[in-house]
MARVOLO-884705 format. One record per residue: residue number from 1; residue in three letters; chain; x, y, z negated of N, C-alpha, C in turn. Coordinates in steps of 0.02 Angstrom, whole numbers. Atoms other than C-alpha are relative to their C-alpha. Example, Ala and Ser with C-alpha at 12.3 -4.5 7.8 and 13.67 -1.06 7.14 Angstrom:
REM residues 2
pos|code|unit|neast|nnorth|nup|caeast|canorth|caup|ceast|cnorth|cup
1|ALA|A|45|-59|0|615|-225|-390|45|60|0
2|SER|A|-42|-59|3|684|-53|-357|-39|55|-37
END
This chain:
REM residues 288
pos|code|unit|neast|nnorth|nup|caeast|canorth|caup|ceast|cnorth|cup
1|UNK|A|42|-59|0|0|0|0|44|62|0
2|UNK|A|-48|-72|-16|75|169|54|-15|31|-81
3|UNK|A|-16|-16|64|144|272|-106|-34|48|-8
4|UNK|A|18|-47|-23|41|417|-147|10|60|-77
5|UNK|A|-13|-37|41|69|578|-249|-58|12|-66
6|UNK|A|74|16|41|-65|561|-404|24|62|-55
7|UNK|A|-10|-64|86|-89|697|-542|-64|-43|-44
8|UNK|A|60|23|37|-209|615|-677|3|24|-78
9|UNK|A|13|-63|65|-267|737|-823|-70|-60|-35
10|UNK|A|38|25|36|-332|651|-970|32|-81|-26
11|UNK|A|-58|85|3|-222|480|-1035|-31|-17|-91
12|UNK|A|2|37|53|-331|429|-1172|-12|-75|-14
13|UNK|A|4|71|-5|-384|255|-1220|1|-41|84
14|UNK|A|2|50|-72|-434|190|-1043|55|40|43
15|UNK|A|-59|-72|-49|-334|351|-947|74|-49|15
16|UNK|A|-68|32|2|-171|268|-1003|37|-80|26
17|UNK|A|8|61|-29|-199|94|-961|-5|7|84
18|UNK|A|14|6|-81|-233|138|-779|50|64|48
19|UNK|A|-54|-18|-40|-105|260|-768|50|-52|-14
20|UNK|A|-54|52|-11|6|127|-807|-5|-59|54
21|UNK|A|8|26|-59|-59|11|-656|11|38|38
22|UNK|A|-27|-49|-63|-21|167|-545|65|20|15
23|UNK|A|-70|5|13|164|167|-607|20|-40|42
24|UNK|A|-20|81|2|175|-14|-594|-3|-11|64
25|UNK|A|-13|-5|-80|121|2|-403|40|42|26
26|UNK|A|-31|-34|-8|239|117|-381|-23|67|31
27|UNK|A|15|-41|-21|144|279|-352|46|47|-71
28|UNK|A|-36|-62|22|232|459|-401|-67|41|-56
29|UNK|A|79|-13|39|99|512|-565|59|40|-15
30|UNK|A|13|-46|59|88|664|-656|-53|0|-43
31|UNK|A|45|-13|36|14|678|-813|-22|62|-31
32|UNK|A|6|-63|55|-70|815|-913|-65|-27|-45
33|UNK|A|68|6|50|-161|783|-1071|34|57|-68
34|UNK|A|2|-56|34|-190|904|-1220|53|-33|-55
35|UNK|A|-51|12|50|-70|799|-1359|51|-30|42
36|UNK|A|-52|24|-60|103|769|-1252|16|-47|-38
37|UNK|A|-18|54|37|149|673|-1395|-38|-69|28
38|UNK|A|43|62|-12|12|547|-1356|19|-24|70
39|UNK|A|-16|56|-71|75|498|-1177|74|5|-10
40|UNK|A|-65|9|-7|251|471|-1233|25|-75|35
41|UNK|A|-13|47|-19|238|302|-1181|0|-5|69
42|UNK|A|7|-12|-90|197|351|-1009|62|32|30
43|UNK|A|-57|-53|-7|333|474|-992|66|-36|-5
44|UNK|A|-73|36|-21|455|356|-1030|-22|-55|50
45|UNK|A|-8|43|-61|387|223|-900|2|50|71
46|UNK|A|-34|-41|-63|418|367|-768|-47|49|3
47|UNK|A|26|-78|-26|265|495|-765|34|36|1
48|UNK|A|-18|-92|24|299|668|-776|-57|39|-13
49|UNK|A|29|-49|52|232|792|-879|-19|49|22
50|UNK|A|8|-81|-41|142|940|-829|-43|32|-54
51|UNK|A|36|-28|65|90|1082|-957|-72|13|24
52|UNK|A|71|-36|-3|-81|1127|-875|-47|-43|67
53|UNK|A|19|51|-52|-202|1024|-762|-6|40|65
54|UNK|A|0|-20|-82|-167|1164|-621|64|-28|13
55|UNK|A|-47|42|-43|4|1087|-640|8|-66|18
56|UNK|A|13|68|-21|-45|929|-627|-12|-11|60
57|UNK|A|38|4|-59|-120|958|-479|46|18|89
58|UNK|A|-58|-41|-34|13|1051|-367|21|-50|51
59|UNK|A|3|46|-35|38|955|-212|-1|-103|6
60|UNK|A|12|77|-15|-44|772|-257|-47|17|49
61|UNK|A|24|28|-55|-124|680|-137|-74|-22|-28
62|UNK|A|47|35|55|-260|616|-286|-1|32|-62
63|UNK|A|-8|-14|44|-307|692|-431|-41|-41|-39
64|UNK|A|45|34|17|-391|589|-546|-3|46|-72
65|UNK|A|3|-11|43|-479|649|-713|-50|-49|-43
66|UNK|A|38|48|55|-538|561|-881|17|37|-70
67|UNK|A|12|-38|46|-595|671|-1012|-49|-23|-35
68|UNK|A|54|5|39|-717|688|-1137|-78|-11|2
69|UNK|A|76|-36|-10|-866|792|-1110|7|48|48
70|UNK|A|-9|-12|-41|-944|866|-996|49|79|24
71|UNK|A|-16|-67|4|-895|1053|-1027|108|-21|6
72|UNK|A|-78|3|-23|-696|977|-1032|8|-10|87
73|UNK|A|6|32|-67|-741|909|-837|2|68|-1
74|UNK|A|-12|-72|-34|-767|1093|-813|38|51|-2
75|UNK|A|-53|-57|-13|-635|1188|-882|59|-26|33
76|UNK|A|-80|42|-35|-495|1038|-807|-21|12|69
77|UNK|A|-4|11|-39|-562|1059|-652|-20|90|35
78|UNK|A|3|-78|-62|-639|1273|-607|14|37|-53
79|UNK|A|-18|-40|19|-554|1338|-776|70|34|31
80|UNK|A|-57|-44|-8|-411|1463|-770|51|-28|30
81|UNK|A|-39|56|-10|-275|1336|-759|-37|-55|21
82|UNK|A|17|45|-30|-384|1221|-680|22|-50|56
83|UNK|A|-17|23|-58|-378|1094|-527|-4|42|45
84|UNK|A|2|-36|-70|-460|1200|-390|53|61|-1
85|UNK|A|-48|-39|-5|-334|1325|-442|56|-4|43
86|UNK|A|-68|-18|-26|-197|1245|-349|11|-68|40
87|UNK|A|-3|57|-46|-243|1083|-285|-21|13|89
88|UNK|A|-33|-11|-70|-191|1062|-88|-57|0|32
89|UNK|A|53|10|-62|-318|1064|63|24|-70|14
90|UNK|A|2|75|2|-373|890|81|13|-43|-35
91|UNK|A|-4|35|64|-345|823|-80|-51|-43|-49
92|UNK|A|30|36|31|-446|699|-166|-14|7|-69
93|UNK|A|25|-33|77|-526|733|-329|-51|-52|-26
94|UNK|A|49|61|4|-603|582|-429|5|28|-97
95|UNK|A|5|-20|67|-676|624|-598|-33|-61|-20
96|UNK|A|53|78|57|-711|456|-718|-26|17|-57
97|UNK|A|39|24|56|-768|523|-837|-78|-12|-5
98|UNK|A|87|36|-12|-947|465|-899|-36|111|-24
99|UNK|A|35|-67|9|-1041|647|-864|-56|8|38
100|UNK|A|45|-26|2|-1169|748|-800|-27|-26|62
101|UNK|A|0|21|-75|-1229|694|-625|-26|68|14
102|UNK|A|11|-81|-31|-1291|884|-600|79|9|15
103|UNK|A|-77|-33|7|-1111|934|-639|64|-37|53
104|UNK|A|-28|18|-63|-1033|814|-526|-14|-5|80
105|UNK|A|12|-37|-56|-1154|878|-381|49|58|31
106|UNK|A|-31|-60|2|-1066|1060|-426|67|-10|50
107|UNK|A|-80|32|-12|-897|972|-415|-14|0|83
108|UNK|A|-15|53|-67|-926|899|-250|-13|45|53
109|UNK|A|5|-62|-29|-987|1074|-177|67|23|0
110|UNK|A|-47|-50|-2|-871|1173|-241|79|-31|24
111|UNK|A|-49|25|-60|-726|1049|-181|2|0|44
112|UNK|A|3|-16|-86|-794|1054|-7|12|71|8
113|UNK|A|-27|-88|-39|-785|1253|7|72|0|4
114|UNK|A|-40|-27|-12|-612|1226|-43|57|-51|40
115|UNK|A|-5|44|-60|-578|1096|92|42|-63|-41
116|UNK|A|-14|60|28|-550|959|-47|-55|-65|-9
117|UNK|A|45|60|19|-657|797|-74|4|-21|-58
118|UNK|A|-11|15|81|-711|755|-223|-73|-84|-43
119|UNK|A|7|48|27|-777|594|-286|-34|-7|-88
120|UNK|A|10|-7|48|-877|564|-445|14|-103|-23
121|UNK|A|-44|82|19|-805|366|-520|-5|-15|-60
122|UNK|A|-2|4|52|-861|346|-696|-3|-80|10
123|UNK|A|-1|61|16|-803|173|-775|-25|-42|-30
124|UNK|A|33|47|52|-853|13|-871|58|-47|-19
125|UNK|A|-25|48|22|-765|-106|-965|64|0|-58
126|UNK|A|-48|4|39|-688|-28|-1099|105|7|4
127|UNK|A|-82|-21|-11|-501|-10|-1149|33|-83|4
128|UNK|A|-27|76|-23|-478|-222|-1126|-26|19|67
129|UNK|A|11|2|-43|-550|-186|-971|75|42|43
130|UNK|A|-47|-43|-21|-434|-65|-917|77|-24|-2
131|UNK|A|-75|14|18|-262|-149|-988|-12|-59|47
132|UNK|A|-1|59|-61|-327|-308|-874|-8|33|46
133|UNK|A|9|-42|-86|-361|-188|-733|-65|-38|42
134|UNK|A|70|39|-23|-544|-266|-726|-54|19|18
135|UNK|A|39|-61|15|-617|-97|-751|-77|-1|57
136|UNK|A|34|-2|-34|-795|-71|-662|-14|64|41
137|UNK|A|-14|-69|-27|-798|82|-536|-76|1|29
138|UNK|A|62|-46|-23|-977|177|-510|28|65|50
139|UNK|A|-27|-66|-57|-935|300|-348|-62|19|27
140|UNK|A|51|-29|-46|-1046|440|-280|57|35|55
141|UNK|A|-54|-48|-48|-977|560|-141|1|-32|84
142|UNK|A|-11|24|-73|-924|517|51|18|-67|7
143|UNK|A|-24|59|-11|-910|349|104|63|-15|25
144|UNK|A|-78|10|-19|-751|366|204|40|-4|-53
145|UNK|A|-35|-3|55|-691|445|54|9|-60|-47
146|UNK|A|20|78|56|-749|296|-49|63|-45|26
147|UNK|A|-42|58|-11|-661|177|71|84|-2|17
148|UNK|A|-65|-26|-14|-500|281|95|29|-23|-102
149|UNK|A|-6|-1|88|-502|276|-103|34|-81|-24
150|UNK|A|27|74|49|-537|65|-122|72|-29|-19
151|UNK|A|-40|51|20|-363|1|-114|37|27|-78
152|UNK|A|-30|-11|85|-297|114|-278|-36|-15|-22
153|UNK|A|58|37|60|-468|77|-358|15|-48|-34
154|UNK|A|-11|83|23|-419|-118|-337|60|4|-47
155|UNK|A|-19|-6|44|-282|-71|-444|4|-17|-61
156|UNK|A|26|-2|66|-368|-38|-607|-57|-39|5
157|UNK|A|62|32|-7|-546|-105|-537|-1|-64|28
158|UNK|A|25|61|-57|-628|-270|-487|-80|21|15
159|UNK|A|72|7|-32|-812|-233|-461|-6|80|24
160|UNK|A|-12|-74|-3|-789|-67|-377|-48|37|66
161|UNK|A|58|5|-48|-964|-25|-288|6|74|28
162|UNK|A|5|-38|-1|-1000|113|-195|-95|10|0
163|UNK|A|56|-13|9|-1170|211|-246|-47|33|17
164|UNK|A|55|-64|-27|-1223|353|-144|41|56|1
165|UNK|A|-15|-84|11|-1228|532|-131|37|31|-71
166|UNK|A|-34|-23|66|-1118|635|-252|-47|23|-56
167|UNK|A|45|-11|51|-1196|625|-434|-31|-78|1
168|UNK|A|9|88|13|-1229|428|-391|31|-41|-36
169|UNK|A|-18|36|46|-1117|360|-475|14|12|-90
170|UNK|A|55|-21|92|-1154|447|-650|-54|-18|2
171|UNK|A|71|18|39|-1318|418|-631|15|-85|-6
172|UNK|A|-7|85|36|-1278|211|-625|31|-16|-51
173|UNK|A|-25|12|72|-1154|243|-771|-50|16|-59
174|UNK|A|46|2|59|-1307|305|-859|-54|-56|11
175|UNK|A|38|47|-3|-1410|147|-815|49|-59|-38
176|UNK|A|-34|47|9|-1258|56|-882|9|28|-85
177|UNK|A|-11|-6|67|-1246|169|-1030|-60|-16|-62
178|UNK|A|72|-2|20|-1430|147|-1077|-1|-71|-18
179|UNK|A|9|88|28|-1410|-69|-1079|52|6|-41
180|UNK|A|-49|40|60|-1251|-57|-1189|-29|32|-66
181|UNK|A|2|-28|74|-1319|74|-1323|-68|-46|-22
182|UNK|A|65|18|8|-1492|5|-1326|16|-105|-21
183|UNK|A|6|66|37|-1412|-185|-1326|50|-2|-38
184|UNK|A|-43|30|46|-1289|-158|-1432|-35|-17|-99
185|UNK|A|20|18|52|-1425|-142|-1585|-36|-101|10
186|UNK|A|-4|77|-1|-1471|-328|-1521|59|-38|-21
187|UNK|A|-56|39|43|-1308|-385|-1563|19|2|-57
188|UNK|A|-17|-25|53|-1274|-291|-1718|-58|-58|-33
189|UNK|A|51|44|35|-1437|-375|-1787|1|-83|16
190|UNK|A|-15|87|-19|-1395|-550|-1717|58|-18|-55
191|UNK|A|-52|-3|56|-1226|-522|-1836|-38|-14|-74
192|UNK|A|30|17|63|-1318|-482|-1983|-53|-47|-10
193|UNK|A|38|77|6|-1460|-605|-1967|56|-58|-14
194|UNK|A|-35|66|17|-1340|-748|-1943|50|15|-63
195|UNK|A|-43|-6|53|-1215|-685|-2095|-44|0|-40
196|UNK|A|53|9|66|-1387|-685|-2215|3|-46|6
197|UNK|A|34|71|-18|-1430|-853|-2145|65|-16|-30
198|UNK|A|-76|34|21|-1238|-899|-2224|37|-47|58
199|UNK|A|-41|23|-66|-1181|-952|-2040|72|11|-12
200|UNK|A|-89|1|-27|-999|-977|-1980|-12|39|47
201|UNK|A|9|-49|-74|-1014|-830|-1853|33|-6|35
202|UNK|A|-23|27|-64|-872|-895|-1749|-37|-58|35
203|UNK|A|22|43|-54|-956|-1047|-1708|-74|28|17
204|UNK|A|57|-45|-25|-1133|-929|-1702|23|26|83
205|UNK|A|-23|-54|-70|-1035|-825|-1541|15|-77|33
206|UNK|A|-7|57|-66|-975|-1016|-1479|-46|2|49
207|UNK|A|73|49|-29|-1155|-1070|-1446|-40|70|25
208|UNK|A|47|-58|-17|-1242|-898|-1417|54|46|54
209|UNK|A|-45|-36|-56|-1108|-806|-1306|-14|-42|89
210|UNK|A|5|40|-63|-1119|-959|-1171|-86|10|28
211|UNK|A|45|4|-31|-1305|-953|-1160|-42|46|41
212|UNK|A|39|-66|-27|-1459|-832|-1102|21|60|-48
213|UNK|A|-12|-61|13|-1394|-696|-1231|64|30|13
214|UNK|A|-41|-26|-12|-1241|-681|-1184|34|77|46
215|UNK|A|-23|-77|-24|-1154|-501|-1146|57|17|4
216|UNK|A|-53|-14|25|-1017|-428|-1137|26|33|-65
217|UNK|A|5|20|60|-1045|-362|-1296|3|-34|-49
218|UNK|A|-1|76|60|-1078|-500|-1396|69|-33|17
219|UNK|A|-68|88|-25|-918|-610|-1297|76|84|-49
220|UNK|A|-87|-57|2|-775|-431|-1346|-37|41|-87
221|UNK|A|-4|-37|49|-869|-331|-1465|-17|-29|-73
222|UNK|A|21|64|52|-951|-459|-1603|41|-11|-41
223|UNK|A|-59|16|53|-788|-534|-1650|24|63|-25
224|UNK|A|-30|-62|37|-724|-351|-1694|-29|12|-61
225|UNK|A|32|-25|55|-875|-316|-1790|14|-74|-70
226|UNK|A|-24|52|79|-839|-493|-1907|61|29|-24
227|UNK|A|-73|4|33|-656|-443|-1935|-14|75|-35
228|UNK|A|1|-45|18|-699|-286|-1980|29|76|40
229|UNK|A|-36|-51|-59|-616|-195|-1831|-41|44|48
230|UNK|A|45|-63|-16|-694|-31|-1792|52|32|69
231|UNK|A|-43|-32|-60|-547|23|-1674|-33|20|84
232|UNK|A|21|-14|-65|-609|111|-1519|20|-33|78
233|UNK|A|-41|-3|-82|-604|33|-1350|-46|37|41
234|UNK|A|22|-72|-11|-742|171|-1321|-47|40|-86
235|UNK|A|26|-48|54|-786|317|-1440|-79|1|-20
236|UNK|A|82|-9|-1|-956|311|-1533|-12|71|7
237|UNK|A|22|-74|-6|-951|486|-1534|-9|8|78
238|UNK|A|6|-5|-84|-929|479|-1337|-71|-27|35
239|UNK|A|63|38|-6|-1072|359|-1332|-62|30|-35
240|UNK|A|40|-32|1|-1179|471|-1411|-16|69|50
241|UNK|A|23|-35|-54|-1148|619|-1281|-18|-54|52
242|UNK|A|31|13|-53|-1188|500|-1151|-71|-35|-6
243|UNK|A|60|-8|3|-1347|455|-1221|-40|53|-5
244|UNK|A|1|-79|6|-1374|650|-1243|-15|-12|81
245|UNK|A|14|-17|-65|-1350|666|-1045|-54|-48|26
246|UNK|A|46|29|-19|-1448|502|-1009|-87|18|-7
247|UNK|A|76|-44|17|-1627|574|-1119|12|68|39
248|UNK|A|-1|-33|-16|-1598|726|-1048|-23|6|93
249|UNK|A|14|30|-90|-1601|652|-860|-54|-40|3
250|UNK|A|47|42|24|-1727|543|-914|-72|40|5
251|UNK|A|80|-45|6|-1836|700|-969|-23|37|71
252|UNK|A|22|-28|-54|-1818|797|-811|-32|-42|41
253|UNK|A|23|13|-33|-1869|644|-724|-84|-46|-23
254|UNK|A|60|17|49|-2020|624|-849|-26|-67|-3
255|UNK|A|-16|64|7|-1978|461|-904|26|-11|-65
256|UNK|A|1|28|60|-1986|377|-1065|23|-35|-15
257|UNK|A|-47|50|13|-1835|294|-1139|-7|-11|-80
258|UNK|A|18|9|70|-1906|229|-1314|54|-20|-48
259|UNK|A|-46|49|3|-1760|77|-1339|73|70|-18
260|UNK|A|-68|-40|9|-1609|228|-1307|-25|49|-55
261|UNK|A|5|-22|62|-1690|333|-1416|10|8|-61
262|UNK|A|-36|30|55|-1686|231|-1565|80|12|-13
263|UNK|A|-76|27|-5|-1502|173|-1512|25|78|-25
264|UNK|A|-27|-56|27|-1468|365|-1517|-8|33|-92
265|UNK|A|9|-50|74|-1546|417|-1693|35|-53|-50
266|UNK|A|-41|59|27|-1459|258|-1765|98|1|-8
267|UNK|A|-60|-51|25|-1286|317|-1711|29|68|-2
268|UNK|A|-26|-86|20|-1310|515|-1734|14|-32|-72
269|UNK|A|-25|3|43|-1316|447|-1898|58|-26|-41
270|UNK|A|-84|-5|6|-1148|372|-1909|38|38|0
271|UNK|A|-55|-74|13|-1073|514|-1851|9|64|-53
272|UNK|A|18|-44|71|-1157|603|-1988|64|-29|-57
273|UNK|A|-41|44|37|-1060|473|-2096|85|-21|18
274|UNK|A|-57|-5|-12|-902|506|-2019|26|-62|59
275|UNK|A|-46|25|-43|-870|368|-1877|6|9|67
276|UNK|A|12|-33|-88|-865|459|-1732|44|-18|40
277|UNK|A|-71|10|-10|-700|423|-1709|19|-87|15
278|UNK|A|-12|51|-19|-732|243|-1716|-47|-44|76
279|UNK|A|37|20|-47|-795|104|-1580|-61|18|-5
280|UNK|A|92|24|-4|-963|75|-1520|-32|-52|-57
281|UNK|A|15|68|27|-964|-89|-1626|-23|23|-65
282|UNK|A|34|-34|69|-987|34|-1793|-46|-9|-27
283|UNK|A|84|17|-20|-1162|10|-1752|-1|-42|-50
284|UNK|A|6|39|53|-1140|-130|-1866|-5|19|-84
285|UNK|A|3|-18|54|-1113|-34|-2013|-58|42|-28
286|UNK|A|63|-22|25|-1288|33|-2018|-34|-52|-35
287|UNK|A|44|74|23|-1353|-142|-2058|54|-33|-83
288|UNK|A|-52|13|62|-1230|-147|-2204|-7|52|-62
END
């Protein structure tokens, strides 16, 4: 695969994992994220460092971003120091993170006036997903673009669909974010049920992982919640803005999501309780 110049702003949990498959193929990365400390590990497998995501941007060929929220998508990409600040004519612009699908319409405008393409690519599969390079890729935007895109995708991704018009592939990350928040209180309660019942909950996940309930949930996140391992391979606090944008898209399209609802007032109140910071799997500690 030809080498290509990549700037990618944002190297947190999943970020880092997939800039390290872009190394590893031997493409030329820059990084920029807000603690430099935190991509030291990158920096010594060969990135380079750039103080501002307009320098990130400065003649690649690809920019990729993976941020927070949505309002960070907007100052990394039309603030001051931004991308459009300085990224090249004809440059590729792929934003993963899980956001707004209005806001990645904007994007996909305002990249065309400035004769860039821009791609909206939010992921699935977590930060194991990502270190196996198994990751799931949701794409809106141009199809060429899409298929000019697929062979770095295959990279980091294996199921790497394309979805439509720009703002398509957020909206399927919010059909994807809507079955994990909504089933992850099915699993949480499958935990505690079987730990009242005085089960062996490893061999509980043997026999129930293989059958009709099985998830990906239940098979990665389950065992975390027995050991006690809250460690993020995505943020509940993150997982609550993207149930935020999902009701919200939901309401404009006056549509009644009862199930996410719940899931949401269940972990605002964690975060109340301080685990914002931890996984999704937290969830468990309401039932405790």
């Amino acid at each position: 695969m030809e080498s290509n110049k990549i700037g990618f702003i944002g190297t947190g949990v999943m970020g880092a994992s997939i800039v390290m498959h872009l190394l590893n193929a031997g493409h030329d990365v820059t990084i920029y994220t807000r603690t430099k400390s935190k991509a030291a590990d990158l920096i010594a497998a060969g990135a380079k460092w750039a103080e501002t995501p307009a320098q990130a941007s400065i003649e690649q060929d690809i920019i990729f971003t993976m941020v927070g929220y949505p309002k960070d998508v907007e100052e990394v990409y039309i603030g001051e120091n931004g991308i459009f600040s300085a990224a090249k004519q004809g440059a590729i612009v792929i934003d993963m993170t899980t956001s707004e699908p209005t806001l990645a319409k904007k994007l996909y405008h305002e990249a065309s006036e400035r004769g860039l393409h821009s791609l909206d690519a939010p992921v699935s599969g977590g930060d194991i997903g990502a270190k196996n390079g198994t990751l799931s890729l949701m794409v809106g935007g141009d199809r060429d673009v899409f298929e000019k895109m697929q062979p770095t995708f295959e990279l980091f991704g294996q199921n790497i669909i394309y979805q439509g018009v720009a703002g398509s592939g957020q909206h399927t990350k919010m059909c994807n974010q809507i079955a994990i928040a909504s089933g992850m209180i099915g699993v949480c309660e499958s935990m505690a049920y079987g730990l009242k019942a005085g089960l062996t909950m490893d061999e509980v996940l043997r026999s129930i992982t293989a059958g009709a309930a099985g998830s990906w949930s239940l098979s990665n996140l389950a065992p975390r919640m027995l050991k006690g391992n809250l460690e993020p391979g995505f943020y509940l606090k993150h997982i609550i803005k993207d149930m935020k944008i999902a009701l919200d898209e939901a309401e404009r399209m006056n549509l009644q999501l009862p199930g996410l609802s719940l899931a949401k007032s269940m972990y605002d109140q964690l975060l109340e309780e301080g685990y914002g910071d931890n996984g999704t799997q937290a969830l468990i500690k309401y039932y405790e």
